[in-house]
C-alpha positions in Angstrom: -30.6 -29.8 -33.5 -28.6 -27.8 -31.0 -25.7 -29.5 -28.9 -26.3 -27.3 -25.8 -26.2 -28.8 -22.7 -30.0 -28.3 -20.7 -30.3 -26.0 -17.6 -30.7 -28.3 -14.5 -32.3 -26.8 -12.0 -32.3 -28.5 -8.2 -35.3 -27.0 -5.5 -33.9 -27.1 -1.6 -32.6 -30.9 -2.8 -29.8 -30.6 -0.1 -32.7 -30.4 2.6 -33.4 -34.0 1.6 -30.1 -35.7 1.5 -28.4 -37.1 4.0 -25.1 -35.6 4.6 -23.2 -37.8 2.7 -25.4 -38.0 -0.5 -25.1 -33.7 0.3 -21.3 -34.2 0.4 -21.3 -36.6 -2.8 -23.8 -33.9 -5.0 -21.6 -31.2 -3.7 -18.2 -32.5 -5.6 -20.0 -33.1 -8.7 -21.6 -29.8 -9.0 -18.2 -28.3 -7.9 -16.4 -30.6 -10.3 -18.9 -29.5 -12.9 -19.2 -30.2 -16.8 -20.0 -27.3 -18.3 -23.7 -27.1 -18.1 -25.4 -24.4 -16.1 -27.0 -25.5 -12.3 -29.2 -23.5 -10.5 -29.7 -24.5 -6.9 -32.4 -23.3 -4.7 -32.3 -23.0 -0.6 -34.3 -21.4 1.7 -31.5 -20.9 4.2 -27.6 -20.8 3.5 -27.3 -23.3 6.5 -29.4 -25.8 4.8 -26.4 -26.1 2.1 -23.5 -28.5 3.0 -20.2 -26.9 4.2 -17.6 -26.2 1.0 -20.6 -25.7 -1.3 -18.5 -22.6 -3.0 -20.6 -21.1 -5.9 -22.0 -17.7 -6.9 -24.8 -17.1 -4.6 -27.9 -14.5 -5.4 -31.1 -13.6 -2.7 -34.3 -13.1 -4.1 -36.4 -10.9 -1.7 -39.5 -9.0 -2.4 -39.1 -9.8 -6.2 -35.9 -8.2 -6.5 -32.6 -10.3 -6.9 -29.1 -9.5 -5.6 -26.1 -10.9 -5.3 -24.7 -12.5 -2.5 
């Protein structure tokens, strides 16, 4: 058995927090542990303020970074 830690991946989740469960996810994903996060969002606005991470934009199949 391997020890890595497992991908978590989280689907436009800020678009159904309130803003302080948005604020509280924020820290721990900036806080981080190691493990890899992807985080989707259909709009940039739609992510709380402070959110600092690598971004990418998927259009027409192609993706680029931010």
């Amino acid at each position: 058995a391997r020890a890595a830690a497992p991908v978590l991946l989280l689907d436009d989740v800020f678009a159904e927090l309130d803003a302080e469960r948005q604020r509280r996810l924020a820290a721990r994903l900036l806080a981080g542990d190691g493990g890899q996060v992807l985080v989707t969002a259909p709009r940039t606005d739609e992510l709380p303020r402070g959110l600092d991470l690598p971004t990418w934009h998927v259009s027409g199949g192609e993706v680029s970074k931010a």
